[in-house]
C-alpha positions in Angstrom: 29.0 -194.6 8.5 26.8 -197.4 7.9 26.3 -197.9 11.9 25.4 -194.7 12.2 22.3 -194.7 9.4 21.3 -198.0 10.8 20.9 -196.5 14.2 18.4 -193.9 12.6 16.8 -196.9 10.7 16.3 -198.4 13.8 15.0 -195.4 16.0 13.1 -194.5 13.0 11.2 -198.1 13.4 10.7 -197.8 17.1 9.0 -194.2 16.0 6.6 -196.2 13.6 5.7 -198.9 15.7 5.0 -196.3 18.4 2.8 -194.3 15.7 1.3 -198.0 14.8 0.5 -199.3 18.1 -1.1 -195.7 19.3 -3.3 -194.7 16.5 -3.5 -198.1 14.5 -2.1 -196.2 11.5 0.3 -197.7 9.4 2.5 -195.2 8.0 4.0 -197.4 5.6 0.7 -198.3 3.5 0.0 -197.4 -0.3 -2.5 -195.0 1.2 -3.6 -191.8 0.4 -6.2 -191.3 3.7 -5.5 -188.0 5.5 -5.2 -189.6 8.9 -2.3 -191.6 7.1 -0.7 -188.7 5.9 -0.3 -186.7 8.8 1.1 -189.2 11.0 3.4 -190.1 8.3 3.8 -186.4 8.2 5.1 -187.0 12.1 7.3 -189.6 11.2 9.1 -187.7 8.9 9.2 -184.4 10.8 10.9 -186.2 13.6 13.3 -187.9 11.2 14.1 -185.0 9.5 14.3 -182.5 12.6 15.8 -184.4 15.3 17.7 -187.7 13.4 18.8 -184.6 11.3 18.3 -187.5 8.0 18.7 -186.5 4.7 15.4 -186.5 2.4 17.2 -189.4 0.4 17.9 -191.2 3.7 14.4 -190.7 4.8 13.0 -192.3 1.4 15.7 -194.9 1.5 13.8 -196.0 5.1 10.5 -195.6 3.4 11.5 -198.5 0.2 13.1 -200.6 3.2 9.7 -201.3 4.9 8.1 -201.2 1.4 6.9 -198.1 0.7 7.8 -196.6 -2.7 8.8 -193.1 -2.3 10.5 -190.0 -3.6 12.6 -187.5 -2.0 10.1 -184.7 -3.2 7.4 -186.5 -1.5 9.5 -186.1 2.0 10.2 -183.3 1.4 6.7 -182.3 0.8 5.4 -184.2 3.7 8.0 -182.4 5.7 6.8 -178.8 4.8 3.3 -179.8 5.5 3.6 -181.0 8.9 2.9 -178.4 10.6 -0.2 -177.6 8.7 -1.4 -180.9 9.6 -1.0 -180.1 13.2 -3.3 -177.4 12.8 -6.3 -179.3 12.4 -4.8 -182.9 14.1 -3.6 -181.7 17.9 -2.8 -185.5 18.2 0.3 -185.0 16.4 1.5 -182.1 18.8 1.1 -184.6 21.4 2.8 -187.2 19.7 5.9 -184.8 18.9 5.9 -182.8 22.2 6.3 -186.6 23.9 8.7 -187.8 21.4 11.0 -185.3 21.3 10.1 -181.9 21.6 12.3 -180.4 24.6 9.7 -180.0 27.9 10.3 -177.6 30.8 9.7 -180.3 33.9 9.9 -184.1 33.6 6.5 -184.0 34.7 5.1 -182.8 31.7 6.5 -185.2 29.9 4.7 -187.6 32.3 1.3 -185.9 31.9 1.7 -186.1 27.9 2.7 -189.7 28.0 -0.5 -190.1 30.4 -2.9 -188.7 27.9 -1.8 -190.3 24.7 -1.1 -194.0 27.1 -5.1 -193.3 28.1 -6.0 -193.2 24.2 -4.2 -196.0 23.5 -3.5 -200.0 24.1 -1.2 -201.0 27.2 1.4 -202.4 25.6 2.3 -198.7 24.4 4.0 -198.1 27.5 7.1 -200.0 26.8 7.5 -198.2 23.7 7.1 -195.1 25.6 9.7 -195.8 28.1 12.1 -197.3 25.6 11.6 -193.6 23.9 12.3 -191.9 26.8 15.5 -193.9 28.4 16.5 -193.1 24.6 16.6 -188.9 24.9 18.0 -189.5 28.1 20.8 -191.5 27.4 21.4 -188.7 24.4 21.7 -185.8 27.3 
């Protein structure tokens, strides 16, 4: 069992760094800045949607990479996400390229395009790591 939660640990990471390297937001600092909500708002969605983690496994990833947290506070961050979409498309795109299921590989190609063009190079590889990941799942 513990191979299994340190998979999600580790797919959670590659998740953050690719929230990190895009939008320069850490979702890990003490911060209460709305642009570092929502995209640790994303974090969590995806986490709890897809990895299918419980809220205590989700906070138990937050306290591993430092940041203090309660289950409520997932779990609140959770509900809220798709408010936060509302008024932030960014994190549609973000989701809809992460793992949100898409009718033709090329629209997956034309989302990773437009959030690539927003952001550094080196995104890429995290990108293509992300992707070789929900193949390898189907």
């Amino acid at each position: 069992m513990g191979n299994i939660i340190e998979n999600k640990f580790e797919y959670a990471s590659e998740i953050a760094k690719l929230i990190k390297k895009s939008t320069g937001v850490d979702v890990f600092e003490n911060s209460r800045k709305q642009e570092i909500i929502e995209y640790r708002s994303l974090l969590i969605y995806v986490l709890r949607e897809i990895e299918k983690m419980t809220l205590f496994s989700i906070r138990d990833f937050f306290k591993q990479n430092g940041k203090s947290y309660d289950h409520s506070t997932v779990h609140h961050s959770w509900k809220n996400f798709e408010m936060y979409s509302n008024y932030n498309s960014n994190l549609l795109d973000y989701y809809n390229l992460l793992i949100k299921d898409s009718n033709t590989p090329n629209s997956r190609k034309f989302l990773a395009k437009n959030i690539i063009d927003k952001s550094e190079s080196s995104l890429a590889d995290t990108i293509i790591y992300m992707y070789n990941k929900s193949q390898n799942e189907n």
